[in-house]
LOBAMI-61333 format. One record per residue (C-alpha): x, y, z; residue in one letter. Coordinates in steps of 0.1 Angstrom, whole numbers, m for minus. Each point is the difference from the previous one (the first is absolute). Layout:
BEGIN
mifi X = X | Y = Y | Z = Z | code = A
...
***
This chain:
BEGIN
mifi X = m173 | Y = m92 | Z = m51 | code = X
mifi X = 8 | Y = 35 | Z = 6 | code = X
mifi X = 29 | Y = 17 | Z = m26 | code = X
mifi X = m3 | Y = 36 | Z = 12 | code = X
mifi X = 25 | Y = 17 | Z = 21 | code = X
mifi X = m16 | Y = 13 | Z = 38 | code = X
mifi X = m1 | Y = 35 | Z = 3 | code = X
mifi X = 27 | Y = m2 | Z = 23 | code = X
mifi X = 23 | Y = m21 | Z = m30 | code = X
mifi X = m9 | Y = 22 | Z = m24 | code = X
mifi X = 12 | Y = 33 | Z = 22 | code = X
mifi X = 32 | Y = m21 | Z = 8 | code = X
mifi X = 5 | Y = 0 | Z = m39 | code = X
mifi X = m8 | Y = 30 | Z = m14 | code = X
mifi X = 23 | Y = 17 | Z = 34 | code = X
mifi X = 27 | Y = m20 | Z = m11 | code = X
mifi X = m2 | Y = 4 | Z = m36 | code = X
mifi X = 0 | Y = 36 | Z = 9 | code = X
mifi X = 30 | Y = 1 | Z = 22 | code = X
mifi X = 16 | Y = m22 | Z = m26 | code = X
mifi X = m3 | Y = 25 | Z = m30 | code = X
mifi X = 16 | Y = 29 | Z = 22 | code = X
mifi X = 24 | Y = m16 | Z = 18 | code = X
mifi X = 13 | Y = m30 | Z = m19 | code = X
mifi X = m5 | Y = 2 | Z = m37 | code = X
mifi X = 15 | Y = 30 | Z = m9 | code = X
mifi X = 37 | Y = m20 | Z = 16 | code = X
mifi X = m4 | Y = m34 | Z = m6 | code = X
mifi X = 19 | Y = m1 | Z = m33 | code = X
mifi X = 29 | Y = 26 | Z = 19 | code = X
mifi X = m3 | Y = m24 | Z = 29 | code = X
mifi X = 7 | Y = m34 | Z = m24 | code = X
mifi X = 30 | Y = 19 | Z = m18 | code = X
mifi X = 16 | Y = 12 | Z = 32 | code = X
mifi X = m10 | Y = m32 | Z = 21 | code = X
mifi X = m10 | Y = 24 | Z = 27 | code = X
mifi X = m24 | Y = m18 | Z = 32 | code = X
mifi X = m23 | Y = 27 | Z = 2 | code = X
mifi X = m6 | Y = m7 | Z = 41 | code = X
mifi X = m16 | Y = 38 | Z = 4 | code = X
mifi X = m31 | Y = m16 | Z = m26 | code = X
mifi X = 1 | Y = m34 | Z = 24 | code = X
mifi X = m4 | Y = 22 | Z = 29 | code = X
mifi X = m26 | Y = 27 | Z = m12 | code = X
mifi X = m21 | Y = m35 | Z = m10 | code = X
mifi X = 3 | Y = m9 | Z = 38 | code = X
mifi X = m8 | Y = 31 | Z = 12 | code = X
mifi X = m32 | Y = m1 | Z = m17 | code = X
mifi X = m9 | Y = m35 | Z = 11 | code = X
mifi X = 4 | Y = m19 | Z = m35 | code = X
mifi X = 24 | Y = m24 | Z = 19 | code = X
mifi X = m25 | Y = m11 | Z = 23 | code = X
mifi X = m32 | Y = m5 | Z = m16 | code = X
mifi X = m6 | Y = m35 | Z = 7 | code = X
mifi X = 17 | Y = 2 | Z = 35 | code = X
mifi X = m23 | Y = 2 | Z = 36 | code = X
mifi X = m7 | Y = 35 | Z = 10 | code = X
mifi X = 15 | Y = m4 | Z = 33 | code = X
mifi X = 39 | Y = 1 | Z = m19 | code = X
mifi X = m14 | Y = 31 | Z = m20 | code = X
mifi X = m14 | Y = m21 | Z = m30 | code = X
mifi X = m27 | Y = 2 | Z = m17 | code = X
mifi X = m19 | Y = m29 | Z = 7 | code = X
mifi X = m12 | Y = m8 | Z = m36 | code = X
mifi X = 5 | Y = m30 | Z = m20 | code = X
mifi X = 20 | Y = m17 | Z = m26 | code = X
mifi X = m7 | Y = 14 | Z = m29 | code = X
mifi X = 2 | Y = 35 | Z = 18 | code = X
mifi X = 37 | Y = m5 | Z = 5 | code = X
mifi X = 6 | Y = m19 | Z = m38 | code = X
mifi X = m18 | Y = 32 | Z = m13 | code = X
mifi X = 28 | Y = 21 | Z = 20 | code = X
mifi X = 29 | Y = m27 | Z = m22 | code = X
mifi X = m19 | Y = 1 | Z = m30 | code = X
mifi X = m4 | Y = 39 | Z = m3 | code = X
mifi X = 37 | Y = 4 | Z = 9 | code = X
mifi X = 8 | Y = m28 | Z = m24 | code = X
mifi X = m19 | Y = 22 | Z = m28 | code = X
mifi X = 27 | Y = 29 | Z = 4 | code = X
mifi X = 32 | Y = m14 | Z = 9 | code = X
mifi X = 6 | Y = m42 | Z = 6 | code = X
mifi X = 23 | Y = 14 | Z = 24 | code = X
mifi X = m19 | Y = 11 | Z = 27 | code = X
mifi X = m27 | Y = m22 | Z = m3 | code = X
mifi X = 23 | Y = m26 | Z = 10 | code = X
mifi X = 19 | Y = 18 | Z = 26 | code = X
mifi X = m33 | Y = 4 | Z = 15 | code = X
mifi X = m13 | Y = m34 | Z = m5 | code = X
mifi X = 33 | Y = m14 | Z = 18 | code = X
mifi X = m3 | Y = 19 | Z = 24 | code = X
mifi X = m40 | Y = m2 | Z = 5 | code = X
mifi X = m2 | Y = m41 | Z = m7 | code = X
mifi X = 32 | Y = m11 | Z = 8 | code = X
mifi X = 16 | Y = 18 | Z = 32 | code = X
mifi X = m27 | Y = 17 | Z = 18 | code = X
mifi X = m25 | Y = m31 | Z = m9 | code = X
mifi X = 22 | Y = m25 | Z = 14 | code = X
mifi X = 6 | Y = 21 | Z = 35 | code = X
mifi X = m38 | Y = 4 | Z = 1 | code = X
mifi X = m11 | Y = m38 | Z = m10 | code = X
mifi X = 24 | Y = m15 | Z = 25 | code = X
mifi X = 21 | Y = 22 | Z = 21 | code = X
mifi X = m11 | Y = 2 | Z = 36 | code = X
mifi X = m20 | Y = 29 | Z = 16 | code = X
mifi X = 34 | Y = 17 | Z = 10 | code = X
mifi X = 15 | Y = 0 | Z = m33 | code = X
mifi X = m33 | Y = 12 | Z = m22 | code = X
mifi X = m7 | Y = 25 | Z = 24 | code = X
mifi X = 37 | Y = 16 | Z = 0 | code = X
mifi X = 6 | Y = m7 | Z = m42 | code = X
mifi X = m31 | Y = 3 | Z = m18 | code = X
mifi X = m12 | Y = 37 | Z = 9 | code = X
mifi X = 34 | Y = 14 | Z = m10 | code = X
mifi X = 1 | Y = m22 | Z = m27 | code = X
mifi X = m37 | Y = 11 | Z = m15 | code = X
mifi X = 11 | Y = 35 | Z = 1 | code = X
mifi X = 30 | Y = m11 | Z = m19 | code = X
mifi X = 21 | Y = 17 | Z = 30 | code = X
mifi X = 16 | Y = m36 | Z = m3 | code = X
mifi X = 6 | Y = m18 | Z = m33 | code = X
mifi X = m1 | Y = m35 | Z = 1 | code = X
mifi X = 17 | Y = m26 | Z = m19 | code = X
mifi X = m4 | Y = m40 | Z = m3 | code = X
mifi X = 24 | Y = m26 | Z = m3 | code = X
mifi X = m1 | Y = m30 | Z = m12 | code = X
mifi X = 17 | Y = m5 | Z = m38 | code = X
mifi X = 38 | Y = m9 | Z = 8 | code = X
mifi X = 23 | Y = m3 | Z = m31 | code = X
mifi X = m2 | Y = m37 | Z = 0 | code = X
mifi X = m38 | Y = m6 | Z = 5 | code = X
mifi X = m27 | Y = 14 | Z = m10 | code = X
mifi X = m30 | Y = m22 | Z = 3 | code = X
mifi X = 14 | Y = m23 | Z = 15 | code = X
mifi X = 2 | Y = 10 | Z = 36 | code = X
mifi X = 12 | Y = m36 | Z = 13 | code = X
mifi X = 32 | Y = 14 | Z = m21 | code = X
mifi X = 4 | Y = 29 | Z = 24 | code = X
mifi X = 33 | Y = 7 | Z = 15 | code = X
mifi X = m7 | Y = 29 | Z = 25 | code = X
mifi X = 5 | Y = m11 | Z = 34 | code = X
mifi X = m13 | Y = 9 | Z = 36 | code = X
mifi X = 19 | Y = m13 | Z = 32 | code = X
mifi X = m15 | Y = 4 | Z = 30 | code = X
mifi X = 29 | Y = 13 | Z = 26 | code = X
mifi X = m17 | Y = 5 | Z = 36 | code = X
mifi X = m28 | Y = 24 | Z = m3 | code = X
mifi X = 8 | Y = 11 | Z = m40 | code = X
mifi X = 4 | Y = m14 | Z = m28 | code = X
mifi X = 27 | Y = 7 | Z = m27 | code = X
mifi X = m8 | Y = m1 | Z = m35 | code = X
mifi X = 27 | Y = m3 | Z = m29 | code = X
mifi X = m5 | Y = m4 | Z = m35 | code = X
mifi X = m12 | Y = 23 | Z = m31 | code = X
mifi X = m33 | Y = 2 | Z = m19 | code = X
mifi X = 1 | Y = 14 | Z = m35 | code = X
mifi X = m25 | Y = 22 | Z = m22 | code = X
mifi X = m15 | Y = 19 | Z = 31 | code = X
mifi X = m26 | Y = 30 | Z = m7 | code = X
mifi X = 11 | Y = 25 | Z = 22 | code = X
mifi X = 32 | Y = m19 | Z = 8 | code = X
mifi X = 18 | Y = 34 | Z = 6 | code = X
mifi X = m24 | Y = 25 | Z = 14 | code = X
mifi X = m25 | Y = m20 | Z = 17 | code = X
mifi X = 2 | Y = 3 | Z = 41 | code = X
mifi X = m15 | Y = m34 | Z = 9 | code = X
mifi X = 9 | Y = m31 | Z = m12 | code = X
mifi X = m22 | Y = m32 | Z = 1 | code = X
mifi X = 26 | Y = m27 | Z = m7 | code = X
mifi X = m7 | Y = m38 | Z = m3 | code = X
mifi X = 32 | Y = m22 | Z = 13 | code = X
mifi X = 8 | Y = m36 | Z = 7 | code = X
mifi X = m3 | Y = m12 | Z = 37 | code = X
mifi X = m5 | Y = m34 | Z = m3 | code = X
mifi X = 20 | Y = m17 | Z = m32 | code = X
mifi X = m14 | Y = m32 | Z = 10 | code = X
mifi X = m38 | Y = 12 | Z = m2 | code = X
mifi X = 3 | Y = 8 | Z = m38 | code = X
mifi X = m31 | Y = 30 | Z = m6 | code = X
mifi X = m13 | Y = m8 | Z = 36 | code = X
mifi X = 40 | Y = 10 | Z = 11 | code = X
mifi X = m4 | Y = 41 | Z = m13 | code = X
mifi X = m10 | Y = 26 | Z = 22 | code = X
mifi X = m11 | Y = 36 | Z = m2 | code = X
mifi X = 18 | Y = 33 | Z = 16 | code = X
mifi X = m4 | Y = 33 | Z = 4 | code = X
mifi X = 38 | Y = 22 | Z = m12 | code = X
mifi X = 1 | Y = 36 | Z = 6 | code = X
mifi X = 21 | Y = 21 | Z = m19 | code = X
mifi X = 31 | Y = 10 | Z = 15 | code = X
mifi X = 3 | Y = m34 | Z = 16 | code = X
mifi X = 36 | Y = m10 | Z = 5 | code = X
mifi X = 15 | Y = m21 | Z = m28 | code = X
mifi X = m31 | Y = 8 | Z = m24 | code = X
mifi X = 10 | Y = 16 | Z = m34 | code = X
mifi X = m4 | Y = m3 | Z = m35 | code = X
mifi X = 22 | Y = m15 | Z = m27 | code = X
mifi X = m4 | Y = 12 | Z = m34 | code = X
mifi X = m31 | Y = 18 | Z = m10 | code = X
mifi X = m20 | Y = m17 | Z = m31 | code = X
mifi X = 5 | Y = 17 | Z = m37 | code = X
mifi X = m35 | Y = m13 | Z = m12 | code = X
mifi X = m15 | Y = 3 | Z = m35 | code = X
mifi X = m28 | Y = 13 | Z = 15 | code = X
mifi X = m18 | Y = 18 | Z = 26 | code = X
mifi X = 33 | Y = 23 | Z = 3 | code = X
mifi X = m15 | Y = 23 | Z = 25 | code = X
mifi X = m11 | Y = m33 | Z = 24 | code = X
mifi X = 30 | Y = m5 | Z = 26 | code = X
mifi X = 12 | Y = m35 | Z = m6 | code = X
mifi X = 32 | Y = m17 | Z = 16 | code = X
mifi X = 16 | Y = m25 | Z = 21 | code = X
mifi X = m2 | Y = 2 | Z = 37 | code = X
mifi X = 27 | Y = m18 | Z = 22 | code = X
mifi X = m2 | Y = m12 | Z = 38 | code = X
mifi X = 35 | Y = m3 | Z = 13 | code = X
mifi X = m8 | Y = m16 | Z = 35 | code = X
mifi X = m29 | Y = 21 | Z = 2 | code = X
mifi X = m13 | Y = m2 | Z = 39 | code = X
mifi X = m33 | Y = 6 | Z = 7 | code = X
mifi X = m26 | Y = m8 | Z = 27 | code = X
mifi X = m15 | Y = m30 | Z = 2 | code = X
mifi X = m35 | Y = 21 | Z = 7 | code = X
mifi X = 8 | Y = 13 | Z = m37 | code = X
mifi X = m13 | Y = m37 | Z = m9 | code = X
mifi X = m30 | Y = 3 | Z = m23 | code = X
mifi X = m27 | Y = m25 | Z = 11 | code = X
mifi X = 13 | Y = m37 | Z = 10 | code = X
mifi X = 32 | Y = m13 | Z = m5 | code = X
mifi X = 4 | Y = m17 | Z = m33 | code = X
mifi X = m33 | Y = 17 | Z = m11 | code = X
mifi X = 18 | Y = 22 | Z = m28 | code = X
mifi X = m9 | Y = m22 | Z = m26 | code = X
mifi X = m34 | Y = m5 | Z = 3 | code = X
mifi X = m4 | Y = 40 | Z = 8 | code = X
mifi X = 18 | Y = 7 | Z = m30 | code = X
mifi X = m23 | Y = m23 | Z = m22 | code = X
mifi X = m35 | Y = 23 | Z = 15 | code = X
mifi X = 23 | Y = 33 | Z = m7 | code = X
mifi X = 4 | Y = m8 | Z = m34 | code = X
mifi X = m32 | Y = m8 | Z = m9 | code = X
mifi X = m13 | Y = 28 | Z = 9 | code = X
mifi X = 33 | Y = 17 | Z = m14 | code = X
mifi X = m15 | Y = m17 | Z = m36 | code = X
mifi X = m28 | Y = 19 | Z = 1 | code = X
mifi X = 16 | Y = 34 | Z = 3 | code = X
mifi X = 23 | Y = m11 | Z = m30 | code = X
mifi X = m31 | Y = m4 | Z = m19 | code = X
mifi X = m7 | Y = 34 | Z = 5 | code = X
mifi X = 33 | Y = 10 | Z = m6 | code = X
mifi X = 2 | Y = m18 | Z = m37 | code = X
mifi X = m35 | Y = 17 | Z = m4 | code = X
mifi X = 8 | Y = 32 | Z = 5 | code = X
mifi X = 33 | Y = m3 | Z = m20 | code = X
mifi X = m25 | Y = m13 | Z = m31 | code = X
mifi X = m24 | Y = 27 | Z = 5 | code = X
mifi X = 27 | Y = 30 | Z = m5 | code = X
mifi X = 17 | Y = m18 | Z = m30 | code = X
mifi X = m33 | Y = 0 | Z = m12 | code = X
mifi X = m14 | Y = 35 | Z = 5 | code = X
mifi X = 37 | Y = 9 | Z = m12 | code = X
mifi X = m8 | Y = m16 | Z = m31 | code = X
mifi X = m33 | Y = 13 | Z = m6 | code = X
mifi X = 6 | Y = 30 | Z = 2 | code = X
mifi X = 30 | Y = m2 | Z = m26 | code = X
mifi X = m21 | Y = m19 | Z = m22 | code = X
mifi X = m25 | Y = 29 | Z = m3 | code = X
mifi X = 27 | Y = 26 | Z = m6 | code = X
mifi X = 22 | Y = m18 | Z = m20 | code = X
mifi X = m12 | Y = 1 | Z = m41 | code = X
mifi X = 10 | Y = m22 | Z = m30 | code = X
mifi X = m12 | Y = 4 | Z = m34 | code = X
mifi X = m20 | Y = 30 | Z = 14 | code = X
mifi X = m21 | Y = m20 | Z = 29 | code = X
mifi X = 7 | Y = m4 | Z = 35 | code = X
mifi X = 19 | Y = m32 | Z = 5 | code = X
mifi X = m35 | Y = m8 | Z = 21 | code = X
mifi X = m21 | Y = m3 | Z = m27 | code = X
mifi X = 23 | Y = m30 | Z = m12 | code = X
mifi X = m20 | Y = m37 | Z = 4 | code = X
mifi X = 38 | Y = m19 | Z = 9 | code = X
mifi X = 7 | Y = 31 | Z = 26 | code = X
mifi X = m37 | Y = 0 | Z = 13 | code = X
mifi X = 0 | Y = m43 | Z = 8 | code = X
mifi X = 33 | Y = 6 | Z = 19 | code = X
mifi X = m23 | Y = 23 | Z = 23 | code = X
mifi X = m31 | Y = m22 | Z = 0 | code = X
mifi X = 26 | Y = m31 | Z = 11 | code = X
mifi X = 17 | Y = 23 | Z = 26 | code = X
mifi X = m26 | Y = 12 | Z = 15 | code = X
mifi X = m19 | Y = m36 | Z = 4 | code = X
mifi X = 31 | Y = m13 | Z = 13 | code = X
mifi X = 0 | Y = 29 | Z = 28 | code = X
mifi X = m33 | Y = m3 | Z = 9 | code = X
mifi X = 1 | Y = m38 | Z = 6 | code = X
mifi X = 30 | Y = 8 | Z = 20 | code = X
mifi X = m19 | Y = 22 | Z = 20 | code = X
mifi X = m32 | Y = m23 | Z = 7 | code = X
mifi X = 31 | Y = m28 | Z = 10 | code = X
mifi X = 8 | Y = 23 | Z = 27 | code = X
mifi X = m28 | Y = 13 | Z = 14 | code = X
mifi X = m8 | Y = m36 | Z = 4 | code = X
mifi X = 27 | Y = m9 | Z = 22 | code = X
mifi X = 3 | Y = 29 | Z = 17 | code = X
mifi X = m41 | Y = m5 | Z = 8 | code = X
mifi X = 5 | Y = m35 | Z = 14 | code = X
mifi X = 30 | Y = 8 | Z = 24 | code = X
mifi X = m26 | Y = 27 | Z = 14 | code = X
mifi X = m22 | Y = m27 | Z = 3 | code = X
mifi X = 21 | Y = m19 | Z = 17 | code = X
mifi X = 1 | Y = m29 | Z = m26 | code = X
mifi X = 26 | Y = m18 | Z = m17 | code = X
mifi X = 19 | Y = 22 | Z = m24 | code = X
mifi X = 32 | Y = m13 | Z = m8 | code = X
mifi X = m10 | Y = m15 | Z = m39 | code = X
mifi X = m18 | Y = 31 | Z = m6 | code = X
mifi X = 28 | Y = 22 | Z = 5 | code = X
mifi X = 20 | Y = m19 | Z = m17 | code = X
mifi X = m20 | Y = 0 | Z = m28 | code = X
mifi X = m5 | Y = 38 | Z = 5 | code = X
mifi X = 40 | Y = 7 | Z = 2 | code = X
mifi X = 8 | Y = m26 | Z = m31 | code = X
mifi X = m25 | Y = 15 | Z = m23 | code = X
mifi X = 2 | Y = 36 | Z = 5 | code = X
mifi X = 42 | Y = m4 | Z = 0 | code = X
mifi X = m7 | Y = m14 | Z = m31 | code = X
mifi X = m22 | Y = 27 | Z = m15 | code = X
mifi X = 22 | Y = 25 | Z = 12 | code = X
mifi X = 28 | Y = m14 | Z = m18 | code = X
mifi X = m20 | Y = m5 | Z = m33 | code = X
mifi X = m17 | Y = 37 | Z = 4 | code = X
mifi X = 31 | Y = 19 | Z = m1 | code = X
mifi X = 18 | Y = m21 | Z = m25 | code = X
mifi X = m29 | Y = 11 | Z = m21 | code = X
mifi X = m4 | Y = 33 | Z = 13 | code = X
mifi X = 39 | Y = 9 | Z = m8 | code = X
mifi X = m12 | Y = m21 | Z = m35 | code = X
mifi X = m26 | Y = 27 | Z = m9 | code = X
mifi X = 25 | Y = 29 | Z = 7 | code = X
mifi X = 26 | Y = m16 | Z = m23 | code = X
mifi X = 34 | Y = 14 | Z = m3 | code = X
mifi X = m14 | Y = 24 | Z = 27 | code = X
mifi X = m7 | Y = m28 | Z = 24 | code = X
mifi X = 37 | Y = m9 | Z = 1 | code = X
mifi X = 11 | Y = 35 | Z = 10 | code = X
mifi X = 2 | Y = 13 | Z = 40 | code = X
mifi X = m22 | Y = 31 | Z = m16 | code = X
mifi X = m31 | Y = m21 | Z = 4 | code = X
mifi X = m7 | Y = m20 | Z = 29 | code = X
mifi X = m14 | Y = m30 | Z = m13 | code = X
mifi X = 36 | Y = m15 | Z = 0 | code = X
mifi X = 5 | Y = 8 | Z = 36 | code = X
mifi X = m38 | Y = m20 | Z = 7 | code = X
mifi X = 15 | Y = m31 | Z = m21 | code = X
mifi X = 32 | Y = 0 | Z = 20 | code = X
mifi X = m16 | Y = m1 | Z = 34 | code = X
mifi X = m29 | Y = m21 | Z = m15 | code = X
mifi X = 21 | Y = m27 | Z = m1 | code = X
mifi X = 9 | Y = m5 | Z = 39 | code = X
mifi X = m40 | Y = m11 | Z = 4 | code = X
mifi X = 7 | Y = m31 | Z = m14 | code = X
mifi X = 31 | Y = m7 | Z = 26 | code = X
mifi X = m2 | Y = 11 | Z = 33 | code = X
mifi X = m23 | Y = m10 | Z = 29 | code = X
mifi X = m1 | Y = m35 | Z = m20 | code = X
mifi X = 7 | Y = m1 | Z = m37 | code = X
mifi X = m26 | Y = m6 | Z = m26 | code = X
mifi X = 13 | Y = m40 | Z = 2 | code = X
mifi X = m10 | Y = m1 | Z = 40 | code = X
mifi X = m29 | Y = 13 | Z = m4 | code = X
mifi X = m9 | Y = m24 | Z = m27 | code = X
mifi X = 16 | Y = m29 | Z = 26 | code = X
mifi X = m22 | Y = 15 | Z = 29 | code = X
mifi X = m33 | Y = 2 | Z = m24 | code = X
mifi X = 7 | Y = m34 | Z = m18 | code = X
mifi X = 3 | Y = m13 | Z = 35 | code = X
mifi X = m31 | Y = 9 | Z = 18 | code = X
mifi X = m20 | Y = m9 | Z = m31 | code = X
mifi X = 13 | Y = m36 | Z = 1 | code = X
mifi X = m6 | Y = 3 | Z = 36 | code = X
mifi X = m32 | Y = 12 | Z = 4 | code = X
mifi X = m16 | Y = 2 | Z = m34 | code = X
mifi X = m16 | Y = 30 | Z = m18 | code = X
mifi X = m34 | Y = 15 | Z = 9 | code = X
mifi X = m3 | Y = 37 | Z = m16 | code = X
mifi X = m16 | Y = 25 | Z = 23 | code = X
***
């Protein structure tokens, strides 16, 4: 078992981390305070092909793997929690689904522009009565001649304002329960498409959250993703794959609230000594940094067996449930070790806690993901790699 990054891995991550110190860090924190979406950094990241790493080459990707594009979320992540997920919405969610299971016509037209991030998408799914639970889904799709018209709302959408293509999940058949939802493709500036209130968020101020409404929304019936009544099952693959680039982002997120810390710990003096030298400050550091790097091995796991071609679900959700969790733990300690310093927007460990905590909620909270693991274990039994 190979742990080292390929040369072509390791040049995606030290690019990145690169672009990320010039162009991101200095105006995160601004960014947060100002809840500004910083599209011009979303676009640059396009522009130099950090979109499309793990996409063919013949949309403009890059044709690497996995771990190539959770490397681009993690690395984000590191910086500001804020891109990382606008970019692994976009990456997993939007562009994935229109690339898994959209036909020829669709990829071909949406996933180039998409990659260059000439087109942000956005995903929905989550409507403000069901989350999980997508038999609870209210959206509708009527089919009327060649179209179908789609009314309803869905609720905590990345990208809900700015993004220009919408993959939306609707009802078409009540009577088929999960095998009754179906997948379509909404472009922006679609009649009767709009957005209701956009989402104050404790968190992640700087990622575009809000409700998007359909208000008889007509759209082709070519704009059908896959089969008929296929949504569900397309929406289960997307978001196991999704869980994999969450890892990454709840790694990256652990990793700067960590270096954060470190690096405050060995400027900051008590008693004379750098706070470092300290054995209760130095066992926080052993604990977080265990706790990251099992994260990390969780995900290069998963993301190794879907390039495999394997069965990946349990592993991504072991990946997502225990790196959400380290994340959370990490910069609860890191603002911990800053003290009264931690709790102030000077420092921004508090801002890393705050969007820590999302990891453990969306794309399946930490209780799915325990439901999904618990689940396939009773099922199938455990047999470590």
């Amino acid at each position: 078992m190979n742990f080292d990054l390929t040369e072509e891995q390791q040049r995606i991550r030290d690019t990145l981390a690169g672009f990320a110190e010039r162009e991101i860090k200095p105006f995160a924190a601004r960014w947060d305070k100002e809840e500004t979406f910083p599209r011009h950094v979303i676009e640059k990241l396009g522009e130099l092909g950090f979109l499309g790493v793990a996409f063919p080459e013949k949309w403009g990707g890059g044709g690497a793997d996995t771990l190539s594009q959770v490397l681009v979320v993690e690395g984000l992540s590191r910086y500001d929690a804020s891109i990382g997920l606008t970019c692994a919405a976009h990456m997993s969610l939007s562009t994935g689904h229109i690339a898994m299971f959209a036909a020829d016509e669709h990829r071909d037209r949406y996933v180039p522009e998409m990659l260059s991030a000439k087109k942000l998408g956005a995903w929905c799914l989550t409507e403000p009565g069901s989350g999980s639970d997508a038999a609870a889904m209210k959206t509708r799709a009527v089919r009327v001649g060649d179209n179908f018209q789609i009314s309803g709302s869905k609720m905590f959408i990345t990208n809900g304002t700015v993004g220009d293509v919408y993959v939306v999940m609707a009802v078409t058949d009540a009577n088929r329960g999960r095998d009754g939802v179906s997948a379509f493709i909404v472009e922006r500036g679609t009649a009767g498409l709009a957005n209701g209130k956009r989402i104050e968020k404790l968190g992640l101020h700087a990622s575009d959250t809000a409700e998007v409404v359909f208000e008889n929304v007509t759209v082709p019936a070519r704009n059908l993703v896959g089969e008929l009544g296929a949504g569900y099952r397309q929406t289960l693959k997307v978001l196991e794959g999704g869980r994999i680039g969450i890892a990454g982002f709840a790694a990256g997120i652990a990793r700067g609230a960590f270096e954060e810390a470190r690096s405050y710990a060995l400027e900051r003096t008590q008693f004379k000594r750098p706070i470092a030298e300290f054995q209760a400050i130095q066992w926080m550091f052993a604990d977080m940094a265990t706790r990251i790097e099992a994260s990390w091995v969780l995900t290069c796991r998963a993301a190794a067996l879907k390039d495999a071609g394997r069965p990946f679900a349990r592993e991504a959700a072991m990946a997502k449930l225990f790196a959400s969790e380290t994340a959370m733990w990490t910069t609860v300690k890191a603002v911990q070790i800053h003290g009264g310093y931690g709790y102030v927007t000077d420092f921004p460990v508090e801002r890393y806690m705050r969007d820590a905590k999302l990891t453990e909620i969306g794309e399946g909270t930490s209780e799915v993901q325990r439901m999904i693991i618990a689940k396939s274990l009773l099922r199938e039994g455990y047999l470590p790699a």
